[in-house]
C-alpha positions as CSV (number, residue, x, y, z in Angstrom):
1,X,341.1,125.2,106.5
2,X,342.5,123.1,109.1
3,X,341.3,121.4,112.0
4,X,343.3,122.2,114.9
5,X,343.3,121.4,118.7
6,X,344.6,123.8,121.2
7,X,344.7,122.3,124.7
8,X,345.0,125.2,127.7
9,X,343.1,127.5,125.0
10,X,342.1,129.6,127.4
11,X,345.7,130.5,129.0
12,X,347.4,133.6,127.9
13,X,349.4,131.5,125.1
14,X,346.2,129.9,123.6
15,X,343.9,133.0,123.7
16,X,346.5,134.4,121.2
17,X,346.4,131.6,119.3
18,X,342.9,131.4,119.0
19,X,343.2,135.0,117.1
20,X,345.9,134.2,115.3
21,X,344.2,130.4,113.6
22,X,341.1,132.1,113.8
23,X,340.6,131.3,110.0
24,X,340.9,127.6,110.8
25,X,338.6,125.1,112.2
26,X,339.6,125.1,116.6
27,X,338.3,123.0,118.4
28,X,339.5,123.4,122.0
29,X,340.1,121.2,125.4
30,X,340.5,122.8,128.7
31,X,338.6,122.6,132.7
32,X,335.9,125.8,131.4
33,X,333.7,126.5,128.6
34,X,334.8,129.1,126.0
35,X,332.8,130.3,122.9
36,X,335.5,131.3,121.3
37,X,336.3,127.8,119.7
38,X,334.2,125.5,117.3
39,X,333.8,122.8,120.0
40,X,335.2,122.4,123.7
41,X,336.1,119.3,125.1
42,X,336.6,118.2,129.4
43,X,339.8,116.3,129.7
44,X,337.7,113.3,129.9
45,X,335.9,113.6,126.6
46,X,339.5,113.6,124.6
47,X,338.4,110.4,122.7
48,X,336.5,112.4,120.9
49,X,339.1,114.5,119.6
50,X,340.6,112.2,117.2
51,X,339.5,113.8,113.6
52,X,342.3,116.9,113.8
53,X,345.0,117.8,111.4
54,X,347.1,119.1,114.0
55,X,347.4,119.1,118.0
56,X,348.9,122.3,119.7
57,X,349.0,121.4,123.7
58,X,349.6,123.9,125.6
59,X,348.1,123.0,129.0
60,X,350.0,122.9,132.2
61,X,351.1,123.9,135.8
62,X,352.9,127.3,135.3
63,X,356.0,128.0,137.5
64,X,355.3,129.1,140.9
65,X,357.6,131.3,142.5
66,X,355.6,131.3,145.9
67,X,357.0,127.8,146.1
68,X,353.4,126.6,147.0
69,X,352.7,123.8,144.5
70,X,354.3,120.4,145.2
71,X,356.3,118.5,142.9
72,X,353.5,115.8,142.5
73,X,350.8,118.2,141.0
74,X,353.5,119.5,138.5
75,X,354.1,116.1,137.3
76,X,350.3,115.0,137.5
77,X,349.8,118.3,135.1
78,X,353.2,118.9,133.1
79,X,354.0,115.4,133.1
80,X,350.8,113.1,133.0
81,X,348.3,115.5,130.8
82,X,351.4,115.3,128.3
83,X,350.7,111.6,128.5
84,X,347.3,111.5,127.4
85,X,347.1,114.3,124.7
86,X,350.3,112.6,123.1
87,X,348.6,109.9,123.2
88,X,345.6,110.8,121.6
89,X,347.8,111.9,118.6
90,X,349.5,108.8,118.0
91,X,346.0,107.7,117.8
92,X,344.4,110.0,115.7
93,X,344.9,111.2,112.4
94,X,346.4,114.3,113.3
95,X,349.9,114.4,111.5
96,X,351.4,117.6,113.3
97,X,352.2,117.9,117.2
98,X,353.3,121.4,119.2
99,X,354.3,120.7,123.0
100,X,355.4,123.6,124.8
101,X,357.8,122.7,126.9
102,X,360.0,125.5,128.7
103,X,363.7,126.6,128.6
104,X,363.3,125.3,132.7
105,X,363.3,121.8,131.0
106,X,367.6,122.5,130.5
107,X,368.5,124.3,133.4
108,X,367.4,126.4,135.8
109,X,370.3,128.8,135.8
110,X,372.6,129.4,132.7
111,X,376.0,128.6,133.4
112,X,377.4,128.9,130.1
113,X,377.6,131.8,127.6
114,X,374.7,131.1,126.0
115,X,371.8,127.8,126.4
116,X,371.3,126.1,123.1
117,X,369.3,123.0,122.6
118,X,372.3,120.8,122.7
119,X,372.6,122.1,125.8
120,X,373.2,119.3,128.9
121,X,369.4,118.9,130.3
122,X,369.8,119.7,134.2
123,X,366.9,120.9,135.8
124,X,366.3,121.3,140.0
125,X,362.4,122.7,140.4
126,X,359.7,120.2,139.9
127,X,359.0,122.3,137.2
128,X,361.8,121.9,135.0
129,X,362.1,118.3,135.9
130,X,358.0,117.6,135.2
131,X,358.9,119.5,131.3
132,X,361.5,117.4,130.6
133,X,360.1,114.4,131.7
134,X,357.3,115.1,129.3
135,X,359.7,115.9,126.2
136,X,361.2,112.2,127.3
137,X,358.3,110.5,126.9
138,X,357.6,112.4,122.9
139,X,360.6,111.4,121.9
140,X,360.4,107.4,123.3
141,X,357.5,106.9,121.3
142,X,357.8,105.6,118.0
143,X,356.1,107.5,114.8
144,X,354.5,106.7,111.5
145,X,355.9,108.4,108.5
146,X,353.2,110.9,108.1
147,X,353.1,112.2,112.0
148,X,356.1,115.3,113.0
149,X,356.4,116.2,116.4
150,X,357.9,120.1,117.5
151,X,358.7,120.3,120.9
152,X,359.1,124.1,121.7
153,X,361.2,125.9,124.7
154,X,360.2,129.5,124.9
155,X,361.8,131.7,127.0
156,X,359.8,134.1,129.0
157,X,357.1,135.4,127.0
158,X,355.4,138.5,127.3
159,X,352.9,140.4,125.3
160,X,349.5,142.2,126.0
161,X,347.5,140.5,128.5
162,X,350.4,138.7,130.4
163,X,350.5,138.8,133.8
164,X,354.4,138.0,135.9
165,X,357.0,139.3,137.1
166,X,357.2,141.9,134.1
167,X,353.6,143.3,135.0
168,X,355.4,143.6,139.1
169,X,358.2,145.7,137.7
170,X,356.0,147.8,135.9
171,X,353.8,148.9,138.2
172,X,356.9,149.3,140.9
173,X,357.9,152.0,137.9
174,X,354.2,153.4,137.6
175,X,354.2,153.9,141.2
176,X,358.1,156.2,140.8
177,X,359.9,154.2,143.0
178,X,363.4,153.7,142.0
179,X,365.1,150.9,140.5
180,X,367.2,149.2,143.5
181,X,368.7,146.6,141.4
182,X,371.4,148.6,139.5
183,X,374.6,147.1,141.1
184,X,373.4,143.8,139.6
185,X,374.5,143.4,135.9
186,X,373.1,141.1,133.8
187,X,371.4,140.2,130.4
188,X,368.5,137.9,129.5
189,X,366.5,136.8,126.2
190,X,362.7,137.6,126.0
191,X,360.2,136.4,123.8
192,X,357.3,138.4,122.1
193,X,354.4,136.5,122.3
194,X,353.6,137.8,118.1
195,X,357.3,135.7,117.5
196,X,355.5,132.8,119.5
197,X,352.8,133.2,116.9
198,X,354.8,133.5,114.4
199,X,356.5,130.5,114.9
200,X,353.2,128.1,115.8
201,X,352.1,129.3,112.2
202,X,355.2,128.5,110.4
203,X,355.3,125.1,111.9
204,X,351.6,124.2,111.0
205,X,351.6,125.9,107.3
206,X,354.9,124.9,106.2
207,X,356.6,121.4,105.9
208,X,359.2,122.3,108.9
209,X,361.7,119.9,109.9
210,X,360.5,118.0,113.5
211,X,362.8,118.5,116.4
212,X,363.4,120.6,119.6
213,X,363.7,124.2,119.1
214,X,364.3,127.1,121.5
215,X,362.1,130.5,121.0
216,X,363.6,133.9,121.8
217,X,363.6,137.1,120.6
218,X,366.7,138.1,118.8
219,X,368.4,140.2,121.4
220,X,369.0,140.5,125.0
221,X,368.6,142.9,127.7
222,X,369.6,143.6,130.9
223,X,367.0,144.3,133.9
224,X,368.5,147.8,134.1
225,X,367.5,148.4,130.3
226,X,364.1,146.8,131.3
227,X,363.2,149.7,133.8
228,X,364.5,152.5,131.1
229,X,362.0,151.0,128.4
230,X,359.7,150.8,131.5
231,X,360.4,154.4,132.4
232,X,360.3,156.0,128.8
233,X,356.7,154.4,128.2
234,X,355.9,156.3,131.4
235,X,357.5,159.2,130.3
236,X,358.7,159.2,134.0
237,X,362.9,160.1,134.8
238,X,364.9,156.6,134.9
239,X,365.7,156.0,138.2
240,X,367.9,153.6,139.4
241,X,369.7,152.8,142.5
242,X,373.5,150.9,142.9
243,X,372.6,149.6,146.4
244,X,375.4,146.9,146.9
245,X,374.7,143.5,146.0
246,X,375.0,141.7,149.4
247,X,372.6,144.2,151.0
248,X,369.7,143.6,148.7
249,X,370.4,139.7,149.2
250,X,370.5,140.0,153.0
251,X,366.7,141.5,152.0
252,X,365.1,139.4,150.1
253,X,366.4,136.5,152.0
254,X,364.2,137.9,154.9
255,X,361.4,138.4,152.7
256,X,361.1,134.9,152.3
257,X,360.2,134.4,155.7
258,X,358.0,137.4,155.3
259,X,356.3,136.6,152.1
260,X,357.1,140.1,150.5
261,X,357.3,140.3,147.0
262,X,360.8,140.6,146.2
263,X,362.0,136.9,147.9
264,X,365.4,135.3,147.0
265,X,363.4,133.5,143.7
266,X,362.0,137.0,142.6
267,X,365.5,138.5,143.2
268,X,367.3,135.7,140.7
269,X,364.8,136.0,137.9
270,X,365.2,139.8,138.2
271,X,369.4,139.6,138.6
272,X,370.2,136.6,136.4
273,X,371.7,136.3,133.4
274,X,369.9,134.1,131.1
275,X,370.5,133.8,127.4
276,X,368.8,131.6,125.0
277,X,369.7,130.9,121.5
278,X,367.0,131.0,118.6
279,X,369.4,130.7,115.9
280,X,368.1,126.7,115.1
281,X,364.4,127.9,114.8
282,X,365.7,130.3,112.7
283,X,367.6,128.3,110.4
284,X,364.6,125.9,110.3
285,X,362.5,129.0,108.9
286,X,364.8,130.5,106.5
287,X,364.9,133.5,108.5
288,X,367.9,136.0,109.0
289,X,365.9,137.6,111.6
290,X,362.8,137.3,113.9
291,X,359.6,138.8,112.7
292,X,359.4,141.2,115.9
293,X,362.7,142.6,117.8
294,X,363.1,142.5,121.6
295,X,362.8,146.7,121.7
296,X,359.8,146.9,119.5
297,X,357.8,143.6,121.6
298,X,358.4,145.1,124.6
299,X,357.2,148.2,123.9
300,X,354.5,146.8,123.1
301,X,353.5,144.6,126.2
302,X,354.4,148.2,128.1
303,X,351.8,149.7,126.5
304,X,349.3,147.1,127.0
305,X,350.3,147.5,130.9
306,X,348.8,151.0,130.8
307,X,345.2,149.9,130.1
């Protein structure tokens, strides 16, 4: 049994977890009390969480597409909390160290075929830039022999219980409306949140090699295959619409004075393309493939949508 400290443990990433390394010893920090861990700690009280084996932080400021957090509280959160739980492992005799950072640490948008983790760091939103500025200070700091740091970039995860843009769509399809986004053609990498699992208990059983490593799901999709899975979970007809591209841009750019839900940011992470390699994870793990495919995950989270 080991002792392991989640930070953000009550998030949709570290309630999962919680299940997962429920046969271990958790001990979790976070701003509210939980009963679901051995001990909680407040932020201020971290001193006392020095007697781990491993430290999983997953605490932060989540990306806001309302555009409503400033870049400051991003890199008080993302940034400075890194700061002092990083900290608190060098200190401690903790010898393993999960950070999940974001695939928003590289870039934004993908401009080439496909975003690896050798890929040119570039990001624009506070939130990218707060990420990265955290996985900067990891790596500056020197480590004994014993301590291995894993610095993850997931792409976007989904699963039961998740709540995004994913959970929008959905209902949208619930409700019968058609699909107005066919004329866009795209394709994207997901990430199940049982391969995020997956992975977080690879890298705390097994003697894994430290490093950066990107998290996806095996294959892609495009948005249009999205609202087919979306559809046949329904059981409802597919529906989708070819309106041209430049009209549904002319929209959302006036939703954004309007506040509606599809604004020029909802409109990119619905039309983009944005692949993500997991071959290095996987090579890491000895695995040909991940545990759970992109079909069969999102099926899944679907499901969980209709309760």
């Amino acid at each position: 049994m080991q002792k392991i400290l989640i930070s953000g443990y009550t998030g949709f990433i570290g309630s999962n977890l919680l299940k997962k390394l429920s046969d271990n010893d958790l001990y979790g920090v976070d701003i509210y009390q939980n009963n679901s861990v051995s001990k909680h700690f407040r932020w201020e009280e971290l001193e006392q969480c020095k007697n781990q084996d491993s430290i999983i932080h997953l605490a932060g400021k989540a990306h806001d597409t309302e555009n409503s957090t400033s870049k400051q509280e991003y890199f008080d959160i993302n940034f400075g909390l890194t700061q002092k739980i990083f900290d608190l492992f060098l200190a401690s005799s903790a010898t393993k160290f999960i950070f999940f950072s974001s695939v928003k640490a590289v870039t934004d948008s993908v401009n080439v075929e496909i975003l690896t983790e050798d890929s040119l760091c570039n990001p624009k939103t506070a939130y990218g830039q707060s990420k990265l500025a955290a996985e900067q200070y990891i790596l500056s700091k020197p480590l004994m022999n014993n301590k291995k740091v894993y610095i993850l970039r997931p792409c976007m995860i989904h699963g039961p219980g998740n709540k995004g843009n994913l959970n929008l769509l959905y209902g949208l399809q619930l409700k019968g409306l058609p699909w107005p986004l066919g004329a866009f053609e795209n394709k994207r990498s997901f990430c199940s949140i049982d391969n995020i699992l997956f992975v977080v208990q690879q890298l705390i059983d097994r003697n894994i090699e430290p490093g950066i490593y990107q998290v996806a799901d095996d294959e892609a999709l495009s948005t249009n295959e999205l609202v087919s899975l979306m559809a046949l979970s329904q059981n409802k007809k597919i529906k989708i619409w070819k309106i041209p591209v430049s009209l549904i841009k002319a929209i959302a750019r006036l939703n954004d004075f309007f506040h509606l839900p599809l604004n020029s940011e909802r409109l990119r992470k619905l039309s983009e393309s944005y692949l993500v390699s997991n071959q290095k994870i996987k090579d890491a793990l000895g695995l040909e493939k991940m545990p759970v495919s992109a079909i069969n995950g999102l099926q899944k989270t679907f499901e969980s949508f209709k309760k």
